[in-house]
VOKEVEX-831114 format. One record per residue: x, y, z of N, C-alpha, C in turn; residue in three letters. Coordinates in steps of 0.1 Angstrom, whole numbers, padded with zeros to 4 digits, always signed. Layout:
XYZXYZXYZALA...
***
This chain:
+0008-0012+0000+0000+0000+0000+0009+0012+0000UNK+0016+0012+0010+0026+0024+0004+0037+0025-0004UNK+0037+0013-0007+0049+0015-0025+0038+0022-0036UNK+0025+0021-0030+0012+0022-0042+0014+0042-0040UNK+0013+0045-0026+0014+0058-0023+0024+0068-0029UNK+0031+0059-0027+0048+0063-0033+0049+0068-0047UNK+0045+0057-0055+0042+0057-0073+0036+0070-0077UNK+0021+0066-0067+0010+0081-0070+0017+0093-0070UNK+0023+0097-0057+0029+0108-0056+0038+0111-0064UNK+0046+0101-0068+0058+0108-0076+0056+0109-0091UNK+0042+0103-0093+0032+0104-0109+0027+0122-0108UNK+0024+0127-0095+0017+0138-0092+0029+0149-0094UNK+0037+0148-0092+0052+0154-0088+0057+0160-0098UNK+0059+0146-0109+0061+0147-0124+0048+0155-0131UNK+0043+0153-0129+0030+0159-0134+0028+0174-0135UNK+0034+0180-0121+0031+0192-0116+0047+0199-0127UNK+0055+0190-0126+0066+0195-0131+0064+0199-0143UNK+0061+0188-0149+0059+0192-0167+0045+0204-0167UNK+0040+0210-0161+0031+0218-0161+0039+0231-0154UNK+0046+0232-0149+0053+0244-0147+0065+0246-0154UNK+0068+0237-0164+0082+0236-0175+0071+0243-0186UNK+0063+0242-0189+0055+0244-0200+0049+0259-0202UNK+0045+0260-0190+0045+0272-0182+0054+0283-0190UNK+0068+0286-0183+0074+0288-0180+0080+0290-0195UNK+0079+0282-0204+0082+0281-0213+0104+0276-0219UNK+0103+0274-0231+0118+0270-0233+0128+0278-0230UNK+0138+0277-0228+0149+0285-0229+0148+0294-0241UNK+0153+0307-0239+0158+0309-0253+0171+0308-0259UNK+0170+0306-0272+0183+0301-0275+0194+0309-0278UNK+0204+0307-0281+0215+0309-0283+0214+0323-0292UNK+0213+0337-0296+0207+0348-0310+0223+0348-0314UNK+0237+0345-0307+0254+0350-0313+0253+0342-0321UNK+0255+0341-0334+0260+0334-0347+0275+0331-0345UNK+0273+0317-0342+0291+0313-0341+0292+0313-0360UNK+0308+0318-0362+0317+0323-0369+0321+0304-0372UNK+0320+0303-0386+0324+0293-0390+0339+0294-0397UNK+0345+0303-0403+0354+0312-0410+0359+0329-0405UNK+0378+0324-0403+0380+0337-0403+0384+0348-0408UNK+0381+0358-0404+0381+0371-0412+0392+0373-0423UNK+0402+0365-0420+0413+0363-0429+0408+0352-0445UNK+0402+0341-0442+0397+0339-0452+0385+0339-0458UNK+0377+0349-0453+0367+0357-0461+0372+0364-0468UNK+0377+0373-0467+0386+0384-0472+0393+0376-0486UNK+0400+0366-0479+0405+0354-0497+0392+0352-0502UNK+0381+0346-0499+0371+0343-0503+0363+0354-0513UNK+0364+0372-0507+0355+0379-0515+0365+0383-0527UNK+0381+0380-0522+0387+0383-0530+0388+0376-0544UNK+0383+0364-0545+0384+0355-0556+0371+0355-0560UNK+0362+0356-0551+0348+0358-0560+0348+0375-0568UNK+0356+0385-0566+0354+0393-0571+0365+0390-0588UNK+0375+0385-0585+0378+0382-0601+0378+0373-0608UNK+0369+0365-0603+0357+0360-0615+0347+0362-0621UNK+0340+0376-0612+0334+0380-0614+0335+0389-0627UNK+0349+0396-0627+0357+0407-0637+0355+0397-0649UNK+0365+0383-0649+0366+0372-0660+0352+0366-0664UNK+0343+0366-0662+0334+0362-0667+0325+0379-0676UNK+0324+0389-0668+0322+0399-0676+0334+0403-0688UNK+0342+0398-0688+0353+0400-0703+0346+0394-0706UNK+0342+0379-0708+0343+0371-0715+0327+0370-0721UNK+0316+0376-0712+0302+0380-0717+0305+0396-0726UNK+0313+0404-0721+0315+0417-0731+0318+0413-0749UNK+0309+0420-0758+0313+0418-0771+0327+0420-0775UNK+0328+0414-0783+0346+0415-0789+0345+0431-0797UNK+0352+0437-0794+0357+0450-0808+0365+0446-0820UNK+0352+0440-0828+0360+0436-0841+0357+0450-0847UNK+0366+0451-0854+0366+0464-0865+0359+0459-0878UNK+0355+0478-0879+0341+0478-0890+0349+0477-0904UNK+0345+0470-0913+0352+0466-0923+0351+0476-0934UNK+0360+0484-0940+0359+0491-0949+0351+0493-0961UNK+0340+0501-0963+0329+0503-0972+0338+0509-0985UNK+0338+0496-0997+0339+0505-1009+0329+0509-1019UNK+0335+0522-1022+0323+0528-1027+0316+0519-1038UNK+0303+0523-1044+0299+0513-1054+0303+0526-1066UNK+0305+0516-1079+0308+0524-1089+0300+0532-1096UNK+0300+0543-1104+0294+0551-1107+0286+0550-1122UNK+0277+0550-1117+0267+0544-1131+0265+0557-1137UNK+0264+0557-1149+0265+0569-1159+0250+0571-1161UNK+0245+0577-1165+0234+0582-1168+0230+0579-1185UNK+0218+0575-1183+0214+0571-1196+0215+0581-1206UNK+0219+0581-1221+0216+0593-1231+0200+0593-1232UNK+0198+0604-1235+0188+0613-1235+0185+0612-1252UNK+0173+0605-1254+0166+0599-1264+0160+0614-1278UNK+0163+0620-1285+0165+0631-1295+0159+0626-1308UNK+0152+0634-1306+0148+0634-1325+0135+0622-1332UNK+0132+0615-1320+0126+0602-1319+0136+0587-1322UNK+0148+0592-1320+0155+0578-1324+0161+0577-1310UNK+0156+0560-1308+0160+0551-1299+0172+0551-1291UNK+0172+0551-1280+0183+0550-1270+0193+0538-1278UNK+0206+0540-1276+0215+0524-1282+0214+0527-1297UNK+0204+0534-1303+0208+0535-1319+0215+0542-1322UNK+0221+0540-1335+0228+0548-1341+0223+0555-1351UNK+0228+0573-1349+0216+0582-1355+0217+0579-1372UNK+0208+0581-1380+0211+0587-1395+0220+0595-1395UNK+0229+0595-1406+0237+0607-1411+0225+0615-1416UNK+0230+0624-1412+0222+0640-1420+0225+0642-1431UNK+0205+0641-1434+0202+0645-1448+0208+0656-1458UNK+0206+0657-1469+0213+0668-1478+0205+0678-1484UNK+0200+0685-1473+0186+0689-1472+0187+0702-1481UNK+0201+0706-1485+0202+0717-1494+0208+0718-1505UNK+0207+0704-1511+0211+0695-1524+0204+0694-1529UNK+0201+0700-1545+0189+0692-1552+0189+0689-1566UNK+0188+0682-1573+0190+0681-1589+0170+0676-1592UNK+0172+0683-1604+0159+0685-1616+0167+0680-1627UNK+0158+0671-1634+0160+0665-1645+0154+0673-1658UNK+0163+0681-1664+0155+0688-1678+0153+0684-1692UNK+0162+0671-1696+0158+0668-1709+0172+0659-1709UNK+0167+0648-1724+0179+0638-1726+0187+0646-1742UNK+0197+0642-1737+0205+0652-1751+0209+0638-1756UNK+0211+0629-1755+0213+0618-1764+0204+0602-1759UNK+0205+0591-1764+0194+0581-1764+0184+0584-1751UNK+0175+0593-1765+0157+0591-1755+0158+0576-1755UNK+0139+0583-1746+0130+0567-1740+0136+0562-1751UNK+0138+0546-1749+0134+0536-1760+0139+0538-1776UNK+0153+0537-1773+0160+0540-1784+0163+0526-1790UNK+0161+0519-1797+0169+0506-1807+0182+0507-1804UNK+0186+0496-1801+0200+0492-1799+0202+0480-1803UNK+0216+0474-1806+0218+0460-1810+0226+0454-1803UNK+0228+0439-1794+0232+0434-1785+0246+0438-1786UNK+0248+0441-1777+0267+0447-1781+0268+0463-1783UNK+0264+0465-1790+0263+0481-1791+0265+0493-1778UNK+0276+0499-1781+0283+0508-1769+0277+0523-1775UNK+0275+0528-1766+0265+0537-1766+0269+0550-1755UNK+0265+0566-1755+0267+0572-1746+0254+0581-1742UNK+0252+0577-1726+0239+0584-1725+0243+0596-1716UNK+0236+0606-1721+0238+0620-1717+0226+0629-1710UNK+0223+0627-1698+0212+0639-1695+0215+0654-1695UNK+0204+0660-1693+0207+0672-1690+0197+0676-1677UNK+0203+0681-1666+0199+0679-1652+0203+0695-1648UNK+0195+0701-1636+0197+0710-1628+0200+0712-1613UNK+0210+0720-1611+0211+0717-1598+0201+0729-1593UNK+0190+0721-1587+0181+0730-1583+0182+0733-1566UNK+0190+0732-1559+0191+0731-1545+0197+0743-1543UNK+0195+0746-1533+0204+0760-1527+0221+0761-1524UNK+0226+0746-1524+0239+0745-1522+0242+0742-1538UNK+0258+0748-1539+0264+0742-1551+0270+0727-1546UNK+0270+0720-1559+0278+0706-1560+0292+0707-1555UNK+0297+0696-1553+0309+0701-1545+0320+0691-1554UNK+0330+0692-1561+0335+0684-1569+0337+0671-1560UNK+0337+0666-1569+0336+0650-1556+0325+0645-1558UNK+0312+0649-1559+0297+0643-1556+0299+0632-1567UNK+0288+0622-1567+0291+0610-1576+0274+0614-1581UNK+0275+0602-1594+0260+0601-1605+0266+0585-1603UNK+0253+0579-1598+0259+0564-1594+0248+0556-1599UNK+0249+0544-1605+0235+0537-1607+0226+0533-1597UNK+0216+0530-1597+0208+0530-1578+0194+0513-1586UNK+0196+0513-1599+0188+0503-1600+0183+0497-1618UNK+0179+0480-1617+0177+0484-1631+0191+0475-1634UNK+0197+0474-1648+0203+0474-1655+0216+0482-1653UNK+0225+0486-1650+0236+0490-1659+0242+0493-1666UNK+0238+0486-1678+0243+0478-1690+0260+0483-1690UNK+0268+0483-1682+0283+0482-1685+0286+0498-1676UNK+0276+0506-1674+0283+0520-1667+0288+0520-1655UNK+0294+0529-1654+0305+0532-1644+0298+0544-1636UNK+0297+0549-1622+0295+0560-1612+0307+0568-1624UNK+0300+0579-1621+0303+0594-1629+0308+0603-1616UNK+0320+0607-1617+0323+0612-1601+0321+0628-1612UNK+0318+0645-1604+0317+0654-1604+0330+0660-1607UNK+0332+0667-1616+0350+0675-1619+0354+0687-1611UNK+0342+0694-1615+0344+0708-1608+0330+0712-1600UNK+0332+0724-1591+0318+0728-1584+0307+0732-1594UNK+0297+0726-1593+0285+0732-1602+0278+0739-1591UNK+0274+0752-1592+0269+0765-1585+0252+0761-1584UNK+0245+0763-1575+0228+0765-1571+0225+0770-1586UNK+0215+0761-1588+0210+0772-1601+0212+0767-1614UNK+0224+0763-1612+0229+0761-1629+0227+0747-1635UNK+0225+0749-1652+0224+0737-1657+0235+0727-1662UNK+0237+0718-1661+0247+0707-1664+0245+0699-1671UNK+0252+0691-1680+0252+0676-1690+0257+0666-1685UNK+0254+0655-1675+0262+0640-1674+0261+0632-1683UNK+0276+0630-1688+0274+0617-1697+0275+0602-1689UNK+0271+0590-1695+0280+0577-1686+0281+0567-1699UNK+0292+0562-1703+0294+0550-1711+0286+0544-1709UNK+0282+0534-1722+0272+0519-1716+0277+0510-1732UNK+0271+0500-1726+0270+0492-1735+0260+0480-1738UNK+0252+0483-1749+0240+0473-1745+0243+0458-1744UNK+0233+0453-1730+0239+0433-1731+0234+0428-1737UNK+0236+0412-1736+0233+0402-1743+0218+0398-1741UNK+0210+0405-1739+0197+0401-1739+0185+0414-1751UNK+0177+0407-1750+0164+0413-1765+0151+0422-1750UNK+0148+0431-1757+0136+0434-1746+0142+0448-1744UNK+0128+0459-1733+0128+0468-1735+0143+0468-1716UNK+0151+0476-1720+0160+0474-1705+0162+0491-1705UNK+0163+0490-1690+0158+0501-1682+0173+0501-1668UNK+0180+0514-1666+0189+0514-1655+0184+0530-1651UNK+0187+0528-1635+0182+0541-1630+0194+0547-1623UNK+0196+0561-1625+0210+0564-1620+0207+0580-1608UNK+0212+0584-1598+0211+0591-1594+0221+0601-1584UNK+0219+0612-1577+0231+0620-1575+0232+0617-1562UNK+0246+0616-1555+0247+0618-1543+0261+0625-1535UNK+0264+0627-1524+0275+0637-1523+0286+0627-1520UNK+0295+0633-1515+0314+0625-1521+0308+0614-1507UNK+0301+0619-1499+0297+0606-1488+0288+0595-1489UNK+0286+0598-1501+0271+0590-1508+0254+0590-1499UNK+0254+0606-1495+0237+0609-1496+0230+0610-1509UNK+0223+0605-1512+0217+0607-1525+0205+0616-1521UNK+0206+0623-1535+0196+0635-1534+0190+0638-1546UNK+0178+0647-1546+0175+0646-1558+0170+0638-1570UNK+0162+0646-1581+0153+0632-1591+0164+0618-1593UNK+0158+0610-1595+0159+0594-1601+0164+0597-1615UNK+0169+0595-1622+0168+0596-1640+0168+0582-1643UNK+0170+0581-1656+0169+0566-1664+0177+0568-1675UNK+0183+0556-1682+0183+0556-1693+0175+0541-1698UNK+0168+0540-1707+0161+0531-1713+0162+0525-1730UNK+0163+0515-1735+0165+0512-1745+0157+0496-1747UNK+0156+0498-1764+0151+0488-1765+0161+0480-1774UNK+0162+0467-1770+0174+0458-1781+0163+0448-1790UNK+0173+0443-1795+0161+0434-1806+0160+0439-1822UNK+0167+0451-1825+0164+0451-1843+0160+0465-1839UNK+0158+0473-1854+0158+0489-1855+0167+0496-1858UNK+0169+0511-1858+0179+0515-1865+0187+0516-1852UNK+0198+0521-1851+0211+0523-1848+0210+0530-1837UNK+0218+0527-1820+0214+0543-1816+0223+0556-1821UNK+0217+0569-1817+0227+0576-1824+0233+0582-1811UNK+0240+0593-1817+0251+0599-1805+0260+0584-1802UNK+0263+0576-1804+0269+0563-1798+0286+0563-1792UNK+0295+0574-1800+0303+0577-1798+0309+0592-1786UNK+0299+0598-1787+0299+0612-1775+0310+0602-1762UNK+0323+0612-1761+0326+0609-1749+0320+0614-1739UNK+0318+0605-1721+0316+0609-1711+0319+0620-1701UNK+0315+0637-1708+0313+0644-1705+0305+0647-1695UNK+0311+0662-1683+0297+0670-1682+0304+0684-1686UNK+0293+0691-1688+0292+0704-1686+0278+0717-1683UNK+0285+0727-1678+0274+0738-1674+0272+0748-1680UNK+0259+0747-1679+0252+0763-1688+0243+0767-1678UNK+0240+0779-1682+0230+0791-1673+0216+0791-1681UNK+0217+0782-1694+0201+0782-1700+0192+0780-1690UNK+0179+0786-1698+0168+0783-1689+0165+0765-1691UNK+0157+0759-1682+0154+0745-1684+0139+0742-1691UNK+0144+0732-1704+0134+0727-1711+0127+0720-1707UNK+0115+0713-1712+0107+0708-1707+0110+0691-1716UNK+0110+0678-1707+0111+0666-1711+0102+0661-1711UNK+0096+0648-1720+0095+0637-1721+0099+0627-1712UNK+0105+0626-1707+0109+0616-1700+0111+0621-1687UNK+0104+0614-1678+0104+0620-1668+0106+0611-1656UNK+0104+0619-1638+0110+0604-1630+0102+0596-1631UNK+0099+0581-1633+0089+0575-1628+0089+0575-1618UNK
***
């Protein structure tokens, strides 16, 4: 019975204890921060975290590469300027001979449709006007432009024939080997070959008939101040 007394009490004892511990509450603890490291190697410590800190910003900073030298781009010319209605890239006409002119006034030897016989050498002679405001300039050519031939040669100019004045071209020929009415067209142009001025012709027929005449006339020209007659034969 009193070992039973004993228990109780010291169940009561403990009891009371843990009710005035509780109470009373815990200790408080320790607030000083014990120092794990000393001040000596902190000090190494901030000192190595600060130059890696430097080495890692080099190494995030952009490189200074240099700006690479701009060469200029080359200079494009400027397109020609398109005149007169002719095309960019073309090449102009030579200038006309706008103050060059020949008129055809009459034939001084084989008119239209003279008889001739295959072979037959012959000399045809117009009579022409330089009706243009410029004189001929010696040098200008009387060149054939179509037609027949029949054996002539370009008639080059001897001397200046003056605005105005009348002239004689002759040109050798020689009728060919064919029958039928034959037809060559001859005309004037300057020592650079603009042609200017009427078309002429000489025309013949081969095949039988009489003779042409004038056949012998050397290939002359010459100038006169006559007034100009009126032809038959005219440009076609």
């Amino acid at each position: 019975m009193l070992k039973f007394r004993l228990t109780l009490r010291t169940q009561i004892f403990m009891m009371i204890g843990a009710l005035l511990l509780s109470a009373c509450g815990a200790a408080e603890p320790n607030l000083t921060p014990t120092l794990a490291f000393s001040a000596d190697e902190i000090r190494t410590q901030a000192v190595g975290t600060f130059s890696s800190d430097l080495t890692a910003t080099a190494f995030a900073a952009p490189t200074n590469t240099p700006v690479p030298t701009l060469t200029p781009a080359p200079t494009i010319a400027a397109p020609a300027t398109s005149t007169g209605g002719i095309a960019l890239g073309s090449t102009a006409p030579a200038a006309t001979a706008s103050c060059y002119g020949l008129s055809f006034v009459s034939d001084v030897s084989i008119p239209d449709n003279t008889p001739v016989t295959v072979g037959q050498s012959f000399t045809k002679t117009w009579k022409v006007k330089n009706s243009g405001s410029c004189a001929w300039d010696a040098g200008f050519k009387f060149a054939f432009t179509g037609g027949d031939a029949m054996g002539g040669t370009t008639y080059t100019v001897p001397a200046t024939v003056a605005a105005g004045a009348v002239t004689d071209i002759s040109v050798a020929m020689t009728a060919p080997n064919k029958t039928g009415t034959i037809r060559g067209n001859w005309r004037m142009s300057t020592a650079s070959g603009q042609f200017f001025g009427d078309e002429v012709y000489v025309q013949v027929v081969i095949g039988g008939g009489a003779a042409a005449t004038n056949t012998s006339a050397p290939a002359t020209s010459s100038t006169s101040t006559t007034a100009p007659s009126t032809s038959t034969s005219t440009t076609p």
